[in-house]
Every structure is written in structure tokens, then in C-alpha cells.
C-alpha positions in Angstrom: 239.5 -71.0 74.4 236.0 -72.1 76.2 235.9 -74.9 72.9 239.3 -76.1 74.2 238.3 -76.1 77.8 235.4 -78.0 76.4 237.3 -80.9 74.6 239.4 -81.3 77.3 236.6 -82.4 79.5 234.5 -84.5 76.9 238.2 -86.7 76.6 238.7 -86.3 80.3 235.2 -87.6 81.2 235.4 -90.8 78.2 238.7 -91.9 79.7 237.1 -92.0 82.9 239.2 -89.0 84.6 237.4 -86.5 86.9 238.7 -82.9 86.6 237.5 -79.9 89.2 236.0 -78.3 86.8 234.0 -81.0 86.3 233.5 -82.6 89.8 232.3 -79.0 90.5 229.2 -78.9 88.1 228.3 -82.5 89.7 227.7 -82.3 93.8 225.1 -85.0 95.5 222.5 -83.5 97.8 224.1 -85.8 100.8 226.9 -85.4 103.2 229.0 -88.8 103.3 231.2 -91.0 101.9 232.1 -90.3 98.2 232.3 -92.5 95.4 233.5 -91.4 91.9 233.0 -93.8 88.4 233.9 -92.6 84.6 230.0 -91.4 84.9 228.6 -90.4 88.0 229.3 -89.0 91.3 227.8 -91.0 94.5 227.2 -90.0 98.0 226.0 -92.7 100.6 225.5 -92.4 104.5 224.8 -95.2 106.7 223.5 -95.5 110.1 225.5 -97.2 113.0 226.6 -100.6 111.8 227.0 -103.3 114.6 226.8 -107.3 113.6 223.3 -109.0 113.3 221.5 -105.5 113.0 219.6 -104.1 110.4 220.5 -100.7 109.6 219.4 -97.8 106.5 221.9 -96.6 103.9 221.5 -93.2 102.6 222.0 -92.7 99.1 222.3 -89.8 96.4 223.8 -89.3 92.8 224.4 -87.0 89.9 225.7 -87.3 86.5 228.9 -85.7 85.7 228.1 -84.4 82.3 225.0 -83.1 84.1 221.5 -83.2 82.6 219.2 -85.7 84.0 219.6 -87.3 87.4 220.6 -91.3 87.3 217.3 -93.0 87.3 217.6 -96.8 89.2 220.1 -97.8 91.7 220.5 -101.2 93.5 223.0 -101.7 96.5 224.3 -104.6 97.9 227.2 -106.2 100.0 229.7 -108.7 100.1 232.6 -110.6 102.1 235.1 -110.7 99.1 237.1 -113.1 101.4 234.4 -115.2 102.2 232.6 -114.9 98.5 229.1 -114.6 100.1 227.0 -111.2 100.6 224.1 -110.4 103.2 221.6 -112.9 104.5 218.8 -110.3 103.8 218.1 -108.1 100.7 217.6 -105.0 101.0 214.5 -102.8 99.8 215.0 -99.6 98.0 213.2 -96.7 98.0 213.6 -93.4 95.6 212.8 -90.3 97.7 213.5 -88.2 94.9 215.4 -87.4 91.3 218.8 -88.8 92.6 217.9 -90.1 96.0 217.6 -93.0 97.5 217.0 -94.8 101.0 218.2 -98.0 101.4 216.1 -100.6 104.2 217.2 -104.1 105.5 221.1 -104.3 105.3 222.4 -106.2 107.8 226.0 -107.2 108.3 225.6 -111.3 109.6 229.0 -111.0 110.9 232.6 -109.4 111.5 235.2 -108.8 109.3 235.9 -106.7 105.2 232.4 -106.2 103.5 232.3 -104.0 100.5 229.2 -102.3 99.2 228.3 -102.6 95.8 226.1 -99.6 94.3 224.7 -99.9 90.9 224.2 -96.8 89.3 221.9 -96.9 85.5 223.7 -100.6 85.0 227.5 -98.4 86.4 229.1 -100.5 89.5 230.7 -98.4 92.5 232.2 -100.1 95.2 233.6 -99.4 98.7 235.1 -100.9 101.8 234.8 -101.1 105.2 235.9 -103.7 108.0 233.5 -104.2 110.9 235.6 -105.0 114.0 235.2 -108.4 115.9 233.6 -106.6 118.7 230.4 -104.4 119.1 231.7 -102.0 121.7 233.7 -98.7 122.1 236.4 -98.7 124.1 234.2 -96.9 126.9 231.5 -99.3 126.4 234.5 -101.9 127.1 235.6 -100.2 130.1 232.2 -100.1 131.9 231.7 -104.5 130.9 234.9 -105.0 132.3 233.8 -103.5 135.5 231.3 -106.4 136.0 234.2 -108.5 137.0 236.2 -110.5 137.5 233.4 -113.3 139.3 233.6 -114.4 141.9 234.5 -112.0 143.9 237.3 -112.7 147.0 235.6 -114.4 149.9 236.4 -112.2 152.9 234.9 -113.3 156.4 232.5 -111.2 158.2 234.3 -109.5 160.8 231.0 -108.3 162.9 230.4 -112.3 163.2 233.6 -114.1 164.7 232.1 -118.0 163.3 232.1 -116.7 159.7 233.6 -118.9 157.1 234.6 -121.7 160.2 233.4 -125.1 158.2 231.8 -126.5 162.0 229.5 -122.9 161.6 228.7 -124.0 158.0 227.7 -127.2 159.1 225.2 -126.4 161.9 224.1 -123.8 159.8 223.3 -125.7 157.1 221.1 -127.7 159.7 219.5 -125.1 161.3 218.6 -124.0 157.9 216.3 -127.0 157.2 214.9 -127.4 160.7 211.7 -127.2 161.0 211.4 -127.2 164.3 213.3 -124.1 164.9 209.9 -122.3 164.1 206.9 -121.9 167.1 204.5 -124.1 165.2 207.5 -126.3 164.0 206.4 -126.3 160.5 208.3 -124.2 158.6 211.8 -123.8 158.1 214.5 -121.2 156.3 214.3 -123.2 152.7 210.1 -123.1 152.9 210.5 -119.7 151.2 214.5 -120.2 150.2 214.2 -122.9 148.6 217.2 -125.0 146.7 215.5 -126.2 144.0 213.5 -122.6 143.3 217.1 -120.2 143.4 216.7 -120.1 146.9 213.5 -118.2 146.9 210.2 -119.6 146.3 208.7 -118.2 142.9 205.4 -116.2 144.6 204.8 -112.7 144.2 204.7 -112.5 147.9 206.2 -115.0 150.7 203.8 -117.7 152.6 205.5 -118.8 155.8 202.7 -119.0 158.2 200.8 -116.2 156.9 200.9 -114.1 153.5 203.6 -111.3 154.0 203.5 -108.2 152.3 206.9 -108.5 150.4 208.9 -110.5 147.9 210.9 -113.8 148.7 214.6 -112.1 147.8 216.9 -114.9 146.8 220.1 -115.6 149.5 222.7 -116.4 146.7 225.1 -113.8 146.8 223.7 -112.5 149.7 227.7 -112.6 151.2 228.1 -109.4 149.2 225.1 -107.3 150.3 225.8 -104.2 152.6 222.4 -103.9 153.6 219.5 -106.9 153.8 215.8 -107.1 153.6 214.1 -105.5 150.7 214.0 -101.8 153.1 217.5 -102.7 154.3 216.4 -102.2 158.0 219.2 -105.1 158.7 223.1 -104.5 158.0 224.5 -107.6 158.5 223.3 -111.3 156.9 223.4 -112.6 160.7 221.1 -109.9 161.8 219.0 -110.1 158.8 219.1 -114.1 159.7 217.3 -113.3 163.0 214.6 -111.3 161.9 212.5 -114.5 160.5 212.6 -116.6 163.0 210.9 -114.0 165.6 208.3 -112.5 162.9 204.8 -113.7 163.8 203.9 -114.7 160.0 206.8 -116.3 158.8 208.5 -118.8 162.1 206.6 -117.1 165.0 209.9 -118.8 167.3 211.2 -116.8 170.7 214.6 -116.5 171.8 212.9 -119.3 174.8 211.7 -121.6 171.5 215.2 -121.2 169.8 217.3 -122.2 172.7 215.7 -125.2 173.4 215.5 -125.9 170.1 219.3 -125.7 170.2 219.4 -127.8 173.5 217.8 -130.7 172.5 219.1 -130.9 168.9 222.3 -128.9 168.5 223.5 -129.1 171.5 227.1 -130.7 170.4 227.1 -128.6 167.3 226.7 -125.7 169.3 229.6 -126.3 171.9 231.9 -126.7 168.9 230.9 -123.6 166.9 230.8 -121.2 170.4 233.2 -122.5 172.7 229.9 -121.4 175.2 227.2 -123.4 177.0 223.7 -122.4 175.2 222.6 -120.5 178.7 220.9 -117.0 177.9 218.1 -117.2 175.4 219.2 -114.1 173.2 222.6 -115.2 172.9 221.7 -118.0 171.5 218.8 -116.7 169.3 222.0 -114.2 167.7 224.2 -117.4 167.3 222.1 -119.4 165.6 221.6 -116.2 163.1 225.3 -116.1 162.8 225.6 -120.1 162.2 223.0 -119.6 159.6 224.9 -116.5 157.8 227.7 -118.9 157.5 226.1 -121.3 155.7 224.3 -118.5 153.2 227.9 -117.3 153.4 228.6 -120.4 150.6 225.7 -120.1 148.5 227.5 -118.2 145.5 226.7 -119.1 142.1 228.9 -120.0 139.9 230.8 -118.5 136.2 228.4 -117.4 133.7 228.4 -116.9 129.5 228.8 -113.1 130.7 231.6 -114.1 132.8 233.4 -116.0 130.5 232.6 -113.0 127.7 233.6 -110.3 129.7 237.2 -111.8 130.3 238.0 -112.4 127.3 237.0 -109.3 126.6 239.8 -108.5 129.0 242.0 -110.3 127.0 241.5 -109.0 123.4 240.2 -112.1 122.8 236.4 -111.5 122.5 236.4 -113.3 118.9 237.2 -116.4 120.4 233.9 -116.3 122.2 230.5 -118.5 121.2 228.5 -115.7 123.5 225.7 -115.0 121.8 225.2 -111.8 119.6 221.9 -110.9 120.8 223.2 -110.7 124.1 225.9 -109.1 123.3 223.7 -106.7 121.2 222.1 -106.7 124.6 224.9 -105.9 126.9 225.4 -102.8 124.7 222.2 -101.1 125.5 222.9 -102.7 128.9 226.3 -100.5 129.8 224.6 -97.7 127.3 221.6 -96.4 126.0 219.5 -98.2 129.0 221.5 -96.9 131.6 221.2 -99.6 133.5 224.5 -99.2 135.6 223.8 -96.5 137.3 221.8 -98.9 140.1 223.3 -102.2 138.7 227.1 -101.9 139.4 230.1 -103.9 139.8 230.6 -107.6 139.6 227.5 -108.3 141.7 225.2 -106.0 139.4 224.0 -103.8 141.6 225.3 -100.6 143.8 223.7 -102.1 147.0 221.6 -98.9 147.9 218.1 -98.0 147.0 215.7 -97.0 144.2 211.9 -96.2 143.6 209.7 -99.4 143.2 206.9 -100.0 141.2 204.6 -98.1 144.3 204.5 -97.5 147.3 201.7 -99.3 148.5 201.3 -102.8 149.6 199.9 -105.7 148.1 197.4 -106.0 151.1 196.8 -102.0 150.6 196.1 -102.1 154.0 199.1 -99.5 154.9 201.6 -97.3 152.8 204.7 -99.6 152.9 207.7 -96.8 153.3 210.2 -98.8 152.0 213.8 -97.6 153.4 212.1 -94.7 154.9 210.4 -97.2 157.2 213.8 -99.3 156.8 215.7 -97.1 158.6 213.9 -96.5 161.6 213.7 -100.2 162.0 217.6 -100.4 161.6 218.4 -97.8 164.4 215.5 -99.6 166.8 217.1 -103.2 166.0 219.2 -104.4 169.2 221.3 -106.5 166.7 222.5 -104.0 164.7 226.0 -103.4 163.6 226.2 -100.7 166.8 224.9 -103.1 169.2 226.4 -105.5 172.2 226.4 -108.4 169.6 228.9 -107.7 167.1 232.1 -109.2 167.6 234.2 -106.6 165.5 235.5 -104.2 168.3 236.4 -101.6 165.8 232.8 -101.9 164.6 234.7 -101.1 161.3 231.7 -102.0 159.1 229.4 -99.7 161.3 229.7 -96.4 159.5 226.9 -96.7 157.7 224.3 -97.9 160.0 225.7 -94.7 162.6 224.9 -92.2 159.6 221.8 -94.0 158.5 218.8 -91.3 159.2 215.8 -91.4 157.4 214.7 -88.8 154.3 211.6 -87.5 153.0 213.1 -88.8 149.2 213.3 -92.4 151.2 210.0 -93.3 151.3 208.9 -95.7 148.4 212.4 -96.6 148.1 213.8 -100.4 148.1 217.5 -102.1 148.0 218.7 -102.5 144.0 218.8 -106.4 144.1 221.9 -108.4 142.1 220.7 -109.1 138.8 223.0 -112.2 138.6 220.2 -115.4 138.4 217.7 -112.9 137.6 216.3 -115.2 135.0 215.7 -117.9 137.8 214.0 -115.7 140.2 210.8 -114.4 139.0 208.6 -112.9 140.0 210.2 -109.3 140.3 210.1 -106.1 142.5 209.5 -105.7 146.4 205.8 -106.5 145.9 206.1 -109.4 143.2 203.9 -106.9 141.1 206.2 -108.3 137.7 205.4 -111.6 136.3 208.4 -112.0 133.3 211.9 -110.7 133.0 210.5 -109.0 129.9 207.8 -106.7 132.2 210.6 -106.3 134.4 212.8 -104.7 131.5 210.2 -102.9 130.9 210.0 -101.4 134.1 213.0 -100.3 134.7 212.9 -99.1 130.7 210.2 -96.2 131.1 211.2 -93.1 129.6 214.2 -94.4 128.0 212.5 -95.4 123.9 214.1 -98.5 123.7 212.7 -100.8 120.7 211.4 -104.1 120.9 214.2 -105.3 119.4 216.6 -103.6 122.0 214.1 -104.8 125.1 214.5 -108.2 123.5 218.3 -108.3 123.5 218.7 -106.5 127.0 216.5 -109.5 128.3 218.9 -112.2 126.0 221.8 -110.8 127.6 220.1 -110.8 131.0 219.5 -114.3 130.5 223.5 -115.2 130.2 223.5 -113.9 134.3 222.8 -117.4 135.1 224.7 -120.4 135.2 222.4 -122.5 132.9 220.1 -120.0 131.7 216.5 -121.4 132.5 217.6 -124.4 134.4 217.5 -122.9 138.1 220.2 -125.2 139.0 223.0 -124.0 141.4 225.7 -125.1 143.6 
């Protein structure tokens, strides 16, 4: 009976047949996808395949009629459609009898590939079809989040000239008048400056004096909730004032600014207010709400990312030419770099707060509290959202600034900023302490292991934020 049993197999096995008897007596030492010739079993495991990334394959093999382990392998892959295989060839390295580790493979784009295994001169093949797109559903869900862009333009309601084209127009003026400052030598676009993003590329703003902060950008600023790197301002017309009264950036008075207004705007004014320019304050809080007008239209425009993500929306994401590092990018971005959870939403960012680099100064002259200190100054400022001069009587965008109250885990904190133009606005952080996008990544990177290849495409898709990546130019 057992020389029966035998035969059976030895005809079985030379017609290239695999019985369970058989199969049985041959197991690889690797959980995976199984292969089966006339000769050999083969197990292979691969790591996460995603286009244009190099990834390991796995590998082990026995021989059916048992004995001796297979001795060589070689692995490659192919688009059978195409009739061309990988860019890159991979390296192959024997970890033991029957065992192998495959480096190097990388998958130049979507669509069928099949692996081809050689075995002691035996081929083995298998299949597989790497989708169009690099992202999970989930992952999908959280990019589509970052739109659409732009978002509605709603008016300000705590500022009654908001989105009126006369405000935009004497706005626009104040905002390159010099002689709105004390000295009348400075003016809004000395440290917002068109050409620069609308800030002025310094680790630290240099209006009259060297401050101890930053030079945010204003594009976008429409969509802040709070303003000023410590948020101690909650609306852009209050946040508007702030410079023109601060002794080292305008050094102006409410006196200076009204007849500044008189002698110059006078018309302008008239039109915009409907008023006379009589009490000095007054005035000093309309000209901050003329100038939030004008900021009011500085939004930039659709992005690669933009135009990505919505036809992402649209199933149509093989249609796009966005790059696949970026893309690559994007994926740590809404995953393993967690950067949403303080860079939200169609403006990239949740518009509250998050430990800096330190909590000192540049000047190290003085602990700078960050929205500790921010919200002190907030309740203090007589142009707040609860004060006489904003013209929404339901104060309906007041909540926050009434529950505002300042925490021990505040101090050292600062406002997320938009990461939309963040490849234009260098240098980076509350104190400028950040020279390159790069450090930046970096930064906000610690603890998390990414590789240099991963930093590298999180800062390619950051990159696609702008309009005309590395241009600076804006509408």
C-alpha cells in the first residue's frame, strides 16, 4: 500500500500536480502569499506598496519532494500591459537555507504589475494592481477636508465698512501711507510687504525699532478668529490698530491719526463713515476698520493641492499631473505626521494655540508668555470684540473673547498659523528662530521618526500650498 501511495505522488509531482499529502511535507518558514510550481512551494511578504517608493519583499521556499532547500532566487516585476518592469533592480540577500530578503523594488507607477520569482532556473509569477491613488479611503476623507478653496467671503459683522469697495479703497491708501506713522516713515507694507507675501522675510520685525516677534503674513488673515502671534486681538480691525499706536513699530496717536485723516483722507473718509472725523479715537478705530477691509481682499489664490484635492473629490485623481512626492507627502501629512491635529480645514490650521520653539525672547530680556500674556492683553484692550466699538449689536462673534481667561498650560503658547504660502514666508515660528521649511518640518516632527525621505516629501507637498511654488507672487 505505502509503494502505491508512493507512485502516486512521484506521477503526481512529474505532471506538475500538488496533492495534500504532499503540500504537507513542504511548508515555507513565512506567513504570506503562496505560490505553487511542478517543483517548489513559495511564500513572499511585501511591505506597504505605494507608487515611487522603495519597499522589501520577503521571501522563502521549499522543495516538494523535500531534501535540500532551493539554492538561488531572483525576483523581479513587470507591467505585462505596458511590457516594461521596474526602473530599479533589486538586490537580494539570502538570510538563510530557503530565505531570502528582497531590497530596492519600487513600483514607478499605477496600474497590473506581476512579480516574477525564479526559483533554481523554475519561474513563479503573481499579480497584483496598485490603485491610481496612494490613499485609504480615511486618508481621503481627512484631504478632502482641506477644501474646497477659497472659502465664502462673509463680511465682518463687528465692522459695519467690511467688504464696501469705498472701505477697500481708503484702506488700501492708508495701507501705504507713510505718514500715518509719528515719525512718518514707516508704513503697513514696511514689514507687510507685497512683493515679500506680505511680510518681510526677517526673523523678527524692524519698524522703528527691532520687535521681539515674527512678521506674520496678512493673506488669509480674513479667516483668522484670533490675530497677533499671542492672539491678544480678536478681530483684524482691532488687530489693525495695535501697530499704529506701538512705540517701535508707527509710534502714531489717535491726535497723529486724525489729522493724518484730515488733511489727506478727508473725502475718502466722509464717504466710507457717513461721519465728520471729530473725536480722535473714533477715527483711530476707523481707519483700523478701513485697513481690515482692504486685508479683507488679500486671499491667495487655487493651488496644485487645490486642484489635487478636488479631483480627488471627483474620483478623478488619475487625471492629475500633482506630483508624486507631494502626494507621497500629503500622506504622512493627513497620517503618520499628524499634522492635522493643529493644521485643519481649508485654511490649514485650527486657529488656536500650540507650544513654540521656547518661551523666551529673542532679546532674552523677559519671558515672552505667549497667549498666557495674550489673554490678559485681550480683556485690557478697549477695542475688543466686548467693547463700545463694535458695530455687531448681538456681539455675536464675542463668545470667545467673554470666556477667554488665561491658564497656567497657556504660557509658551502661540496661534497655529495657515500653512497655505508657507513656502513664501520664511523665516518660521513666533521668534523667527527657523531658517528653511525643512527645519521647520523638522520641528514640528520631533518625536514622530519620520525618515528623510518622508521629511523630504512632507516639505514637497508643503511646497504645492502656494500658488507658484517659490515665486512669492500673489494677487
Amino acid at each position: 500500500m505505502e509503494e502505491r501511495r508512493r507512485t502516486i505522488q512521484s506521477v503526481a509531482v512529474a505532471l506538475g500536480l500538488t496533492l495534500c499529502g504532499a503540500a504537507a511535507a513542504c511548508e515555507p518558514a513565512l506567513q504570506g502569499t503562496r505560490l505553487e510550481s511542478a517543483t517548489f512551494s513559495l511564500v513572499f511578504r511585501t511591505e506597504e506598496i505605494s507608487v515611487a517608493k522603495h519597499f522589501k519583499v520577503d521571501i522563502a521556499a521549499c522543495s516538494k519532494a523535500g531534501g535540500t532547500p532551493p539554492e538561488a532566487l531572483k525576483i523581479d516585476a513587470t507591467m505585462p500591459e505596458h511590457r516594461h518592469g521596474m526602473n530599479y533592480a533589486p538586490s537580494v540577500k539570502k538570510l538563510g537555507p530557503g530565505r531570502w530578503q528582497a531590497e530596492g523594488l519600487m513600483f514607478h507607477m499605477p496600474g497590473r504589475w506581476e512579480f516574477v520569482f525564479v526559483v533554481d532556473g523554475e519561474r513563479l509569477t503573481s499579480s497584483l494592481s496598485l490603485s491610481e491613488s496612494l490613499f485609504s479611503k480615511e486618508e481621503v476623507a481627512a484631504i478632502l477636508r482641506h477644501g474646497p478653496w477659497p472659502p465664502p467671503a462673509k463680511p465682518d459683522p463687528s465692522n459695519r465698512v467690511s467688504g464696501r469697495p469705498e472701505a477697500i479703497a481708503l484702506g488700501e491708501k492708508l495701507f501705504f501711507e507713510p505718514r500715518l506713522s509719528g515719525p512718518g516713515s514707516v508704513l503697513c507694507a514696511t514689514c507687510h510687504a507685497p512683493g515679500k507675501a506680505f511680510q518681510d522675510g526677517k526673523p523678527r520685525a524692524f519698524g522703528l525699532a527691532q520687535v521681539d516677534r515674527n512678521t506674520p503674513s496678512v493673506l488669509n488673515a480674513r479667516f483668522s478668529r484670533w490675530f497677533g502671534w499671542d492672539g491678544a486681538h480678536d478681530s483684524l480691525w482691532s488687530q489693525s490698530v495695535r501697530p499704529l499706536l506701538e512705540t517701535k513699530e508707527m509710534a502714531a496717536t489717535p491726535a497723529h491719526v486724525k489729522e493724518v485723516v484730515n488733511k489727506l483722507f478727508l473725502a475718502d473718509y466722509r464717504g466710507v463713515f457717513h461721519e465728520e472725523p471729530r473725536d480722535a479715537e473714533t477715527v483711530l478705530v476707523n481707519v483700523g476698520k478701513a485697513l481690515a477691509a482692504y486685508q479683507e481682499t488679500l486671499v491667495t489664490g487655487r493651488t496644485a493641492f487645490d486642484r489635487f484635492r478636488d479631483l480627488l473629490a471627483a474620483d478623478a485623481a488619475g487625471k492629475s499631473s500633482y506630483p508624486l512626492a507631494a502626494q507621497r507627502g500629503l500622506k504622512v501629512f493627513v497620517g503618520k505626521g499628524r499634522c492635522e491635529s493643529c493644521h485643519s480645514g481649508p485654511s490649514f490650521t485650527s486657529g488656536g494655540f500650540a507650544f513654540g520653539v521656547t518661551a523666551f525672547t529673542a532679546s532674552a530680556s523677559h519671558d515672552d508668555g505667549g497667549r498666557a500674556d495674550g489673554i490678559r492683553k485681550l480683556r485690557a484692550n478697549p477695542f475688543n470684540l466686548l467693547g463700545k466699538y463694535n458695530d455687531d449689536p448681538s456681539r455675536s462673534t464675542a463668545d470667545g473673547t467673554r470666556r477667554a481667561e488665561p491658564q497656567k498650560s497657556d504660557f509658551g503658547q502661540y496661534r497655529v498659523p495657515s500653512l497655505r504660502n508657507a513656502a513664501e514666508t520664511a523665516p518660521y515660528m513666533h521668534d523667527g528662530s527657523l531658517a528653511t521649511l525643512r527645519e521647520a518640518v523638522r520641528h514640528a516632527a520631533d518625536g514622530l521618526s519620520l525618515t528623510e525621505s518622508e521629511a523630504a516629501d512632507l516639505v514637497a507637498f508643503l511646497e504645492t500650498l502656494s500658488e507658484k511654488p517659490g515665486s512669492g507672487s500673489q494677487h
